[in-house]
N, C-alpha and C positions, 0 to 999 in steps of 0.2 A: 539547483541541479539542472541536469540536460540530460533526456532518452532521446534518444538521436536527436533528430532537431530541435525536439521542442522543449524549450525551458517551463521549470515549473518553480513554485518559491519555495512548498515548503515538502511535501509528499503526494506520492503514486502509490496505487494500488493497483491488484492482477487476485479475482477471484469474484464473491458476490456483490460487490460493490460498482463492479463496472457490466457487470453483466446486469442489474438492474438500471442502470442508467443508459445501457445500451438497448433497452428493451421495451422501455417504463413506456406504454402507450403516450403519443401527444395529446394534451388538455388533461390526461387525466387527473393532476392535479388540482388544476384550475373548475375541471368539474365535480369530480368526488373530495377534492378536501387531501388534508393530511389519511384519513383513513382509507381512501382508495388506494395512495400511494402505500401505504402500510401494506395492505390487504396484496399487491402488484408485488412487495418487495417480499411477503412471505411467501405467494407463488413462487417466486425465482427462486425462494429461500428453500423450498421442497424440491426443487429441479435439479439445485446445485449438488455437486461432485469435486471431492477431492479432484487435485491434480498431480503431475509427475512436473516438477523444478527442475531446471541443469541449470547451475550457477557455478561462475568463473570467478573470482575476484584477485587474478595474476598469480597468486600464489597454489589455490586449492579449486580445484576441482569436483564439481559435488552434483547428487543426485538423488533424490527424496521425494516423498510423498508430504504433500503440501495442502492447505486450506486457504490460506492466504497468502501473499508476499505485498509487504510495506518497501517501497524504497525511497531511502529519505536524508536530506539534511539539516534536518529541523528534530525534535523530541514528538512534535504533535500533530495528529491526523484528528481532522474532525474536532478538534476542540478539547481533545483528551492527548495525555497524555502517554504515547505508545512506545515512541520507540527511544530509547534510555541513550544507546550507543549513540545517537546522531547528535551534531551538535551544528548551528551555523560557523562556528569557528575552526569547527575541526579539519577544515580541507580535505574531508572526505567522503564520499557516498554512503551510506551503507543501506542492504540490504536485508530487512529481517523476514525470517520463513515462518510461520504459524505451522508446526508439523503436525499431523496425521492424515488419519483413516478415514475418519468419521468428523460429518459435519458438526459433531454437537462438541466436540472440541475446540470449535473457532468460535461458539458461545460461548464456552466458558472460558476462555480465551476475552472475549469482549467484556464479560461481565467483571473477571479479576480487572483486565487494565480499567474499566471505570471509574476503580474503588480504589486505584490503585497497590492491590495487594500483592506481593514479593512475588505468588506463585505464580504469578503471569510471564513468569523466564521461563517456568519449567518445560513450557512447550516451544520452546522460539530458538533459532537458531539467528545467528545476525553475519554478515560480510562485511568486508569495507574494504575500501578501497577509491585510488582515484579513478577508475574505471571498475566497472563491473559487468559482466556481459553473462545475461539472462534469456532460458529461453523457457518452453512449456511443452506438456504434453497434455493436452491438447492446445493447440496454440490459441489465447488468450486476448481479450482486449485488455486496455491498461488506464484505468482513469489515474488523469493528470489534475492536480489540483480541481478534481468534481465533476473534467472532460474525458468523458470517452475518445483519446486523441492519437493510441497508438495499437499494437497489437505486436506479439513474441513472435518472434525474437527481438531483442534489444539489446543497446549498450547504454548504460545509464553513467554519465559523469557526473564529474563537481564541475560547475561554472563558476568561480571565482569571481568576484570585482563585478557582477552584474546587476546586481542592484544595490543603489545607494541608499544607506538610512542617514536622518538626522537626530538627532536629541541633543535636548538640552544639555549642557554641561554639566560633569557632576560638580553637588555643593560642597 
């Protein structure tokens, strides 16, 4: 996929994830360990707030109270299994909305997809599309495969044919 320039392989995210990574003191890792960075990401994690989404996907126009936005053309962020609709084959973007109010729904939100349990749709709305054009209220940074690399407004495409795999043949 590609937000404006910059290509990424598999997903981006817009909410406490990039806002931790845009934030996360330097060395704090290196000096407190995985628990400083813990202790850093549940500060942000008390800071954070709902957002207002405007998402385009050529056809529909839309406008929501959000927690998170996945944009992806892969199924997986982080190692987990998140977003169902995306696929590398599909030739096409898609973005998924975590909706609500309240932050405690983008827990339970991370805990179902974990476990992968059904009701992890019930709050998610998803787009697609070969273009998608995304923005934020409040305007937003957007970790790219882990980098803090953009900020909203954006157009998120499909980039096609940019990277090449090998495998073996099947048997």
């Amino acid at each position: 996929g590609m937000i404006d320039g910059d290509y990424f392989a598999n997903c981006a995210a817009m909410g406490i994830s990039p806002q931790i990574a845009e934030t996360v003191p330097h060395g704090l890792k290196k000096v407190l360990g995985m628990v400083g960075y813990l202790g850093w990401a549940s500060y942000q994690f008390a800071k954070f707030r709902p957002f207002i989404l405007h998402v385009d996907d050529g056809t529909t126009k839309r406008k929501m109270r959000v927690v998170e936005v996945r944009i992806s053309n892969g199924p997986y962020h982080g190692g987990t299994w998140l977003v169902d609709e995306a696929s590398v084959n599909s030739g096409e973007i898609v973005v998924q909305a975590v909706r609500g109010h309240y932050k405690r729904g983008l827990v339970k939100n991370w805990a179902l997809s974990f476990f992968g349990h059904e009701a992890r749709h019930h709050d998610t709305i998803s787009f697609s599309g070969k273009e998608v054009h995304i923005d934020t209220e409040p305007r937003l940074p957007i970790s790219i495969d882990g980098e803090v690399l953009a900020k909203t407004p954006i157009t998120a495409r499909i980039a096609a044919g940019v990277i090449e795999v090998m495998a073996p043949p099947e048997a």
